[in-house]
C-alpha positions as CSV (number, residue, x, y, z in Angstrom):
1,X,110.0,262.2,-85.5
2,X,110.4,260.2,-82.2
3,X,108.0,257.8,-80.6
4,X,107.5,260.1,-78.0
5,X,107.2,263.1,-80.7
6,X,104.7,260.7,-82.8
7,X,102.8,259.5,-80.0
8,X,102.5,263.1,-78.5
9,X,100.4,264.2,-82.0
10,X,98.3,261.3,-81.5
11,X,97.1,263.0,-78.3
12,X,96.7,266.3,-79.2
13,X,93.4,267.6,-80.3
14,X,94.5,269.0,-83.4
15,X,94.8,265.4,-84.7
16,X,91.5,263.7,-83.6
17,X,90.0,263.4,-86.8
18,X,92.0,261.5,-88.2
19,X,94.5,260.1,-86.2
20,X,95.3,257.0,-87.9
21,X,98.4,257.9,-90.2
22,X,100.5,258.5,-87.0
23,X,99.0,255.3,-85.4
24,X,101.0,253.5,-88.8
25,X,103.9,255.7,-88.2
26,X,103.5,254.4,-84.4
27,X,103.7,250.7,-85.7
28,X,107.1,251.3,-87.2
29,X,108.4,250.5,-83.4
30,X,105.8,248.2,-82.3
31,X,107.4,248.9,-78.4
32,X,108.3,252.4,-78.1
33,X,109.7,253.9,-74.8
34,X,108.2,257.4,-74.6
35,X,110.1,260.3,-72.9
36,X,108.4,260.0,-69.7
37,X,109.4,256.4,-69.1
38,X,106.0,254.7,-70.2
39,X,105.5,252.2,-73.1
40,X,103.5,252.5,-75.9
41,X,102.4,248.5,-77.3
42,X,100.6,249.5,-81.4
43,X,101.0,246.2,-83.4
44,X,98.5,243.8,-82.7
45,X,99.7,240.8,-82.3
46,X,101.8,242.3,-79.2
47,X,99.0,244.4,-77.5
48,X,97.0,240.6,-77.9
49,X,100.3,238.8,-75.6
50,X,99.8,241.6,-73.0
51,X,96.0,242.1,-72.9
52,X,96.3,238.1,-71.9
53,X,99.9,238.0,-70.0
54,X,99.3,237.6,-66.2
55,X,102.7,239.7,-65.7
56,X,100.4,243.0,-67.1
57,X,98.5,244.6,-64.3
58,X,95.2,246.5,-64.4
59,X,95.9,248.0,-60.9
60,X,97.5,251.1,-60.7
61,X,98.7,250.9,-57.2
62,X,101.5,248.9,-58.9
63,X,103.2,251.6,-60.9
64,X,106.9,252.4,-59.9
65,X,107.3,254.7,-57.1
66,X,108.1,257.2,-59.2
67,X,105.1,257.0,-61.3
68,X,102.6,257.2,-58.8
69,X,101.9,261.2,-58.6
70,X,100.7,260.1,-62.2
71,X,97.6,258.4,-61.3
72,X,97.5,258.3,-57.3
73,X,94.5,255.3,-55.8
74,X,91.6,257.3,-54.5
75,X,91.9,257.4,-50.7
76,X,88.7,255.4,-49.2
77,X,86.7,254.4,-52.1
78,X,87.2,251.1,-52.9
79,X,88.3,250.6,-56.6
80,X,85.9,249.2,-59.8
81,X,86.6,245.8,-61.1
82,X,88.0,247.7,-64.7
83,X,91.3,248.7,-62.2
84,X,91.9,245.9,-60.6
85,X,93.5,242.6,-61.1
86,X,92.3,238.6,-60.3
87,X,91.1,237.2,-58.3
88,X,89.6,240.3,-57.0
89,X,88.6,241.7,-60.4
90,X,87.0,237.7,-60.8
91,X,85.0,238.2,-57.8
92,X,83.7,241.2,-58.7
93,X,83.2,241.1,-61.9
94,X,81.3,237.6,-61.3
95,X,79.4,239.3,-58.8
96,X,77.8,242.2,-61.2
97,X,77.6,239.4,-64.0
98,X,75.3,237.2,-62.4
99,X,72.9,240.5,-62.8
100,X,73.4,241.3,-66.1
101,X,74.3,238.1,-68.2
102,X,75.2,234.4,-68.9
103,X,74.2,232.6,-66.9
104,X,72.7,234.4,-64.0
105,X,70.4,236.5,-66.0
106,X,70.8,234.9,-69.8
107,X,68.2,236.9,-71.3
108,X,68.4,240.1,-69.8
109,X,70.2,241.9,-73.0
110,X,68.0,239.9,-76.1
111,X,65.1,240.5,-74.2
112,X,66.0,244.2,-74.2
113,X,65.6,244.4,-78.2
114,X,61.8,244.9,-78.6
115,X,62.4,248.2,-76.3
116,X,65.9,248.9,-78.3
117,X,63.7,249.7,-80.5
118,X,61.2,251.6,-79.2
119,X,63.4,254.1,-77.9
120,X,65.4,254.5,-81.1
121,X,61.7,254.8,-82.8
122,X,61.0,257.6,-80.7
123,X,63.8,259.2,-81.2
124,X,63.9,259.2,-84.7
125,X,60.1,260.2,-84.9
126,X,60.8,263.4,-82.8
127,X,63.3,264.7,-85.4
128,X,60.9,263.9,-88.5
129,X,59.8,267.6,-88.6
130,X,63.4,269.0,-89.1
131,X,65.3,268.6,-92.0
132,X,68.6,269.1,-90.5
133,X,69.7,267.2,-86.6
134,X,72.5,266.1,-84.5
135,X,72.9,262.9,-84.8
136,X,74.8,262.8,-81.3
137,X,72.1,265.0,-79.6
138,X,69.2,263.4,-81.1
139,X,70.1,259.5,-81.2
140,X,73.3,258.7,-80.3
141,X,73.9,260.0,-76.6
142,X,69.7,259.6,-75.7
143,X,69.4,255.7,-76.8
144,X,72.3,254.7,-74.4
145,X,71.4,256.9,-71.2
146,X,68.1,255.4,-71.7
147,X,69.3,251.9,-71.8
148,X,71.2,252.3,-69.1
149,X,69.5,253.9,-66.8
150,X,66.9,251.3,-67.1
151,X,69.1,248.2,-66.4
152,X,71.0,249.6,-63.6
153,X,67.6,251.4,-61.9
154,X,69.0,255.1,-62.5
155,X,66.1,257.6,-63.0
156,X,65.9,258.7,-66.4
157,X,65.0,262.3,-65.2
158,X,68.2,262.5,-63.0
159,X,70.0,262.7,-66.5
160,X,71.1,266.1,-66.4
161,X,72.5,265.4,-62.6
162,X,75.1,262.7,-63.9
163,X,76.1,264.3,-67.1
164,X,78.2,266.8,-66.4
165,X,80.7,264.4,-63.8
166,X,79.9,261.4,-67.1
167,X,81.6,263.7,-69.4
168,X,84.3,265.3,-67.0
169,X,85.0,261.7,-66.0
170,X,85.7,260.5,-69.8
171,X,87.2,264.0,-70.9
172,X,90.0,263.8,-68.4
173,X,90.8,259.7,-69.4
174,X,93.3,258.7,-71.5
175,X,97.3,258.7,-71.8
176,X,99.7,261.5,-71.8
177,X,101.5,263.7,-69.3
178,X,100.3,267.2,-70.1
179,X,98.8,268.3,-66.4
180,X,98.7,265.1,-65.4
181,X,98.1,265.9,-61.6
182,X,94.9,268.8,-63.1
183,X,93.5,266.0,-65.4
184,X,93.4,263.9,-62.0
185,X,92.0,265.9,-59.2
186,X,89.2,267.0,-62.0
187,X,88.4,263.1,-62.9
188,X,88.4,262.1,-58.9
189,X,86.1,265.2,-58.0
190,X,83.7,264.0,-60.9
191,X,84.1,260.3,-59.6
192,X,83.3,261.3,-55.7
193,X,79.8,263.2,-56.8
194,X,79.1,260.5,-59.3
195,X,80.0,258.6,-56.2
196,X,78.3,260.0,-53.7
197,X,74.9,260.3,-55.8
198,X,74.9,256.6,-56.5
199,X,75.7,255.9,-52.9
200,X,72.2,257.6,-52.4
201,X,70.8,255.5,-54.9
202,X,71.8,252.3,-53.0
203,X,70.7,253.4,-49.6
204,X,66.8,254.2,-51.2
205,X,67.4,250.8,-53.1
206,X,68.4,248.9,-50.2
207,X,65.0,250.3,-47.9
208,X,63.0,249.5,-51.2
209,X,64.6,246.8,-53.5
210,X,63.7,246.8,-57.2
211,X,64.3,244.8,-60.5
212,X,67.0,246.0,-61.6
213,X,70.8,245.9,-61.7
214,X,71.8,248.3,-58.3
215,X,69.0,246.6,-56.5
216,X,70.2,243.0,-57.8
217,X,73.7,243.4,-56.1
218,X,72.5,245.1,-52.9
219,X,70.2,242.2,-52.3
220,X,72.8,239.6,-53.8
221,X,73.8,237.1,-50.8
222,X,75.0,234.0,-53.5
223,X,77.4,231.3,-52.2
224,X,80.4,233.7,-52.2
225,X,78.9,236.6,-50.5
226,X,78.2,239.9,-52.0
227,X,79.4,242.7,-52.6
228,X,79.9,245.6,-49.8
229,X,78.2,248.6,-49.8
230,X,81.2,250.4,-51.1
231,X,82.2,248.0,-54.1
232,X,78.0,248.4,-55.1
233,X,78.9,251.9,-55.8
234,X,82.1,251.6,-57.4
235,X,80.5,249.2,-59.9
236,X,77.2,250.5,-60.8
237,X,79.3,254.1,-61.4
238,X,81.5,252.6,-63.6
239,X,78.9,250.9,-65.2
240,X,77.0,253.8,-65.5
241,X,80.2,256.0,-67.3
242,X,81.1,253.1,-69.3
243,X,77.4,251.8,-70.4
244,X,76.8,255.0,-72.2
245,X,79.5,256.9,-73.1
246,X,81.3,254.5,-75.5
247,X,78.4,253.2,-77.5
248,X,77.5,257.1,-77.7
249,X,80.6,256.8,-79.9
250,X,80.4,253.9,-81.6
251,X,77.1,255.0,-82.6
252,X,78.2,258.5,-83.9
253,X,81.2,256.7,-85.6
254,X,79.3,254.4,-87.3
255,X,77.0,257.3,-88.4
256,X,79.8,259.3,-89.6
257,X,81.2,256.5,-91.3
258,X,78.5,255.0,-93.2
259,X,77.6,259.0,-94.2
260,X,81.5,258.4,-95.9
261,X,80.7,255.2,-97.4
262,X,77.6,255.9,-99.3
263,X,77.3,252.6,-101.2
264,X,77.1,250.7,-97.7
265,X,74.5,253.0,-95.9
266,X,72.0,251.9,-99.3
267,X,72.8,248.4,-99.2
268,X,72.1,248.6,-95.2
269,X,68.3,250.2,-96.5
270,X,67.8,246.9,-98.5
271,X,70.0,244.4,-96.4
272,X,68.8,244.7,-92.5
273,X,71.4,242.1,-92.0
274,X,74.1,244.0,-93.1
275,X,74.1,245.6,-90.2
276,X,75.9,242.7,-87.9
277,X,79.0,242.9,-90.2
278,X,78.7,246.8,-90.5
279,X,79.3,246.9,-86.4
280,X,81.9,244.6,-86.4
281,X,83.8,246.5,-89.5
282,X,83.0,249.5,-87.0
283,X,84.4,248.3,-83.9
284,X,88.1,247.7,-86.2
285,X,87.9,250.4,-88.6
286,X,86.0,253.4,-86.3
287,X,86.6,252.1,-82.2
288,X,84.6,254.1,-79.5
289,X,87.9,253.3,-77.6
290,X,91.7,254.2,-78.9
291,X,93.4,253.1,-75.3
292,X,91.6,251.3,-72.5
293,X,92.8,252.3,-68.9
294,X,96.6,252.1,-68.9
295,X,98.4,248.7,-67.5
296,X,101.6,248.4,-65.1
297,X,104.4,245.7,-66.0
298,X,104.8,243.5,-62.7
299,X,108.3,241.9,-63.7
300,X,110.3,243.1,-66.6
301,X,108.4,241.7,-69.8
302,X,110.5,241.7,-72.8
303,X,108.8,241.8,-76.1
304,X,111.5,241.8,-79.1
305,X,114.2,244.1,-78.5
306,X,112.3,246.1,-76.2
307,X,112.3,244.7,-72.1
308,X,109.5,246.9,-70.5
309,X,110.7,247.1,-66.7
310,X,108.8,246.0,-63.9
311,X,106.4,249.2,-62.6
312,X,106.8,250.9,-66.0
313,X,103.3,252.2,-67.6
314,X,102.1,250.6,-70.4
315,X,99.7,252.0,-73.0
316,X,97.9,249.8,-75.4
317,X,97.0,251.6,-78.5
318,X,93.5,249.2,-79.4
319,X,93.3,251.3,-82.6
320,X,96.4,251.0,-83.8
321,X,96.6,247.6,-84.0
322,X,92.9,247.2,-85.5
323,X,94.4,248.3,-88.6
324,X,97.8,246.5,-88.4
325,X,98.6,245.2,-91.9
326,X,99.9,242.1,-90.6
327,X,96.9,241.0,-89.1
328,X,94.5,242.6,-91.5
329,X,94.1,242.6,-95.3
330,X,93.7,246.4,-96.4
331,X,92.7,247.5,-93.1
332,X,92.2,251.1,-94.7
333,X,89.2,249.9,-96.1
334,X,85.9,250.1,-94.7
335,X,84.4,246.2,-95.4
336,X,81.4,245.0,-93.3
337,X,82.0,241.7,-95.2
338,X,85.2,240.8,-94.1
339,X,85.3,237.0,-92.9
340,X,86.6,236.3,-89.3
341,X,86.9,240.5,-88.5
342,X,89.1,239.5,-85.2
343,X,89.3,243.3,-83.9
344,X,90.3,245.1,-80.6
345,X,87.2,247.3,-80.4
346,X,86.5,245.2,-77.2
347,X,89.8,245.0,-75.6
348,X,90.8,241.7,-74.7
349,X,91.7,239.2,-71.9
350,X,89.8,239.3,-68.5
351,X,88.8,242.8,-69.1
352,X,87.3,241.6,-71.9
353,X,84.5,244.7,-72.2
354,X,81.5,244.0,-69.6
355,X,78.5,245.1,-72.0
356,X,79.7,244.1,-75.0
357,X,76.8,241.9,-76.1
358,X,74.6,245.6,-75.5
359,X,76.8,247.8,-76.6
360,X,76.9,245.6,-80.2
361,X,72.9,245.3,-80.2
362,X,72.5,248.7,-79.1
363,X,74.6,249.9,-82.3
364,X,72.8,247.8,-84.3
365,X,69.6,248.6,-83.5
366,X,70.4,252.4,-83.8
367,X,72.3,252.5,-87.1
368,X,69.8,249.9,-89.1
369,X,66.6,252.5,-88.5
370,X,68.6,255.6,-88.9
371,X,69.5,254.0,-92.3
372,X,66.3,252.7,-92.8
373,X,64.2,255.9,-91.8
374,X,66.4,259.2,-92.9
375,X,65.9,259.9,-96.7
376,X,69.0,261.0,-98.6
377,X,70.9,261.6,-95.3
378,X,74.0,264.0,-95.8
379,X,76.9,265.4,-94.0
380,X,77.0,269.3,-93.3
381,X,80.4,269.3,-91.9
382,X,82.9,266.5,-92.4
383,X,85.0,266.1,-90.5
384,X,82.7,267.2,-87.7
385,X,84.1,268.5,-84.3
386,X,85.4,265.8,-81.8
387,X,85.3,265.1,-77.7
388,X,88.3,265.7,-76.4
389,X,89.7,262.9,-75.0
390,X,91.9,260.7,-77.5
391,X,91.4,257.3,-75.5
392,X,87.5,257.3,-75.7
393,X,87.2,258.9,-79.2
394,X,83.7,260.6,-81.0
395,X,82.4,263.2,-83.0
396,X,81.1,265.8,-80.1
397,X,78.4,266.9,-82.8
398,X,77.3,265.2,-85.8
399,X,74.5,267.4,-88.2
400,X,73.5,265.7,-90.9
401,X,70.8,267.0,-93.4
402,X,68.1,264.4,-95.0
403,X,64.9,265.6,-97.0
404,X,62.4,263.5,-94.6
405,X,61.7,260.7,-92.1
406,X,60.4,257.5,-93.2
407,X,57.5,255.9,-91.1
């Protein structure tokens, strides 16, 4: 098979489950040039030089003229920080973090853990009746909306609004050319309604600040100035797509996965702090994301044999190169022990993942009492039906059958 041939398996849905034997065919050319005159990066110690090369752009706008039908800039809204590139991207990005982290707000996510575990309690005690439950419906999808919704001052209740344009948003991600110009008009319809509903967040927020995230930026007038009122909701949507919907899947992952791996879910019942190695074997071995938001070369970049011209798409293929044997040891092999797991499951560089520091205690919190709790969990289907999308990848459903709940 071609690259192009190769790479076009890896998108189609027949292959989610397990797409990681083409991902090692993929690695045979570590720089492929695909049909449609995009570049596919798989090995990892190249997708590390571009996640951190300054000649790799996060802006879209900078694609080749004749690229640009591919993923046009959405007229009048003014772009999130994950798109564009410094010092803009710095500005904003400092701007949200000053709400959410080190070192404006240093204890906002380990202060979060006593009600991380609440919630997942809850959870978990609503499905101790049944003896058979989604995983994803039940834990996996609730836990993270909830979070979320909290920090950034979204009503819980107004979950069933946001769903629908969450999932068409992430469904309609990823790589690949297969109607391309459908794919976008359905993502930039979801993106205006998210839009326009947060945009009625901030106004009420604005008459009638709160503590929280959306009210923190509208009422944020630090040294550098704030943000406008158009970057606010560019930022809290994207944080509100991106706060939930990948840990949904790294928590389902991790499920599935430790359901496969037997031996590890019972030492995780007797070893709480397994469960810090188990999420960082999970972010290598089982990412929530395959291929972040595709880059632009800004000069011609030549990695090998392969020169990448300037303008040309570039997709970085995060899994791929989690479990590239020259940077791994046996990276077929699930090992929550592994010393210094160096892994992609974040991305890397200045887009570095935003909520990484939750997204890790969220999964940890979830998996240790769902290990802890269910009594001889089981799979009922394996492998279990996935989400569409190949760059944000999950089990759509996960039932798993278990003979009790532990107080």
């Amino acid at each position: 098979m071609t690259e192009s041939q190769v790479f076009g398996r890896i998108l189609d849905r027949a292959g989610r489950a397990d797409p990681y034997p083409l991902y090692a065919e993929l690695r045979k050319t570590p720089v492929a040039a695909l049909d449609d005159g995009s570049y596919v990066v798989s090995t990892y110690r190249e997708i590390v030089a571009l996640l951190h090369d300054p000649r790799v752009s996060s802006d879209r706008r900078n694609l080749a003229e004749h690229f640009a039908d591919r993923e046009p800039a959405p007229p009048g809204r003014a772009p999130a920080f994950i798109v564009v590139d410094p010092p803009e991207h710095d500005r904003l990005r400092g701007l949200a973090m000053r709400h959410f982290g080190p070192p404006g707000s240093p204890d906002l996510v380990t202060g979060l853990r006593p009600e991380l575990t609440a919630i997942v309690t809850e959870l978990i005690d609503a499905i101790a009746g049944d003896r058979r439950a989604d995983i994803v419906e039940a834990v996996a999808y609730p836990f993270p909306v909830t979070v979320i919704c909290r920090i950034l001052g979204v009503p819980r209740e107004d979950e069933p609004r946001f769903h629908a344009w969450s999932t068409e948003i992430v469904e309609s991600f990823g790589p690949g050319d297969d109607h391309v110009a459908q794919r976008v008009r359905r993502r930039e319809r979801a993106a205006e309604a998210l839009g326009d509903y947060v945009r009625g967040l901030a106004d009420a927020r604005r008459r009638d600040p709160g503590r929280d995230l959306l009210s923190g930026l509208l009422t944020d007038d630090g040294p550098d100035g704030g943000m406008s009122m158009e970057e606010v909701v560019s930022t809290v949507t994207l944080l509100l797509v991106a706060g939930h919907e990948t840990t949904v899947n790294l928590i389902a992952n991790g499920m599935l996965t430790l359901l496969r791996h037997p031996e590890v879910l019972e030492r995780m019942r007797h070893e709480p702090g397994l469960v810090v190695g188990v999420v960082e074997e999970l972010l290598r071995y089982e990412p929530p994301v395959h291929f972040p938001a595709t880059r632009v070369a800004l000069d011609d970049i030549t990695i090998g044999d392969t020169t990448i011209p300037r303008g040309a798409p570039i997709v970085l293929a995060l899994a791929a190169g989690n479990r590239d044997p020259d940077h791994v040891r046996a990276p077929e092999r699930f090992d929550p022990c592994r010393e210094a797991n160096e892994h992609l499951g974040f991305g890397g560089g200045v887009h570095y993942c935003f909520g990484a520091p939750l997204a890790r205690l969220e999964a940890q919190t979830a998996l240790a009492e769902l290990t802890r709790r269910l009594r001889d969990p089981r799979l009922v289907t394996d492998p279990p039906p996935y989400r569409p999308s190949s760059a944000l990848r999950g089990p759509r459903r996960l039932l798993v059958d278990y003979d009790g709940v532990d107080p």
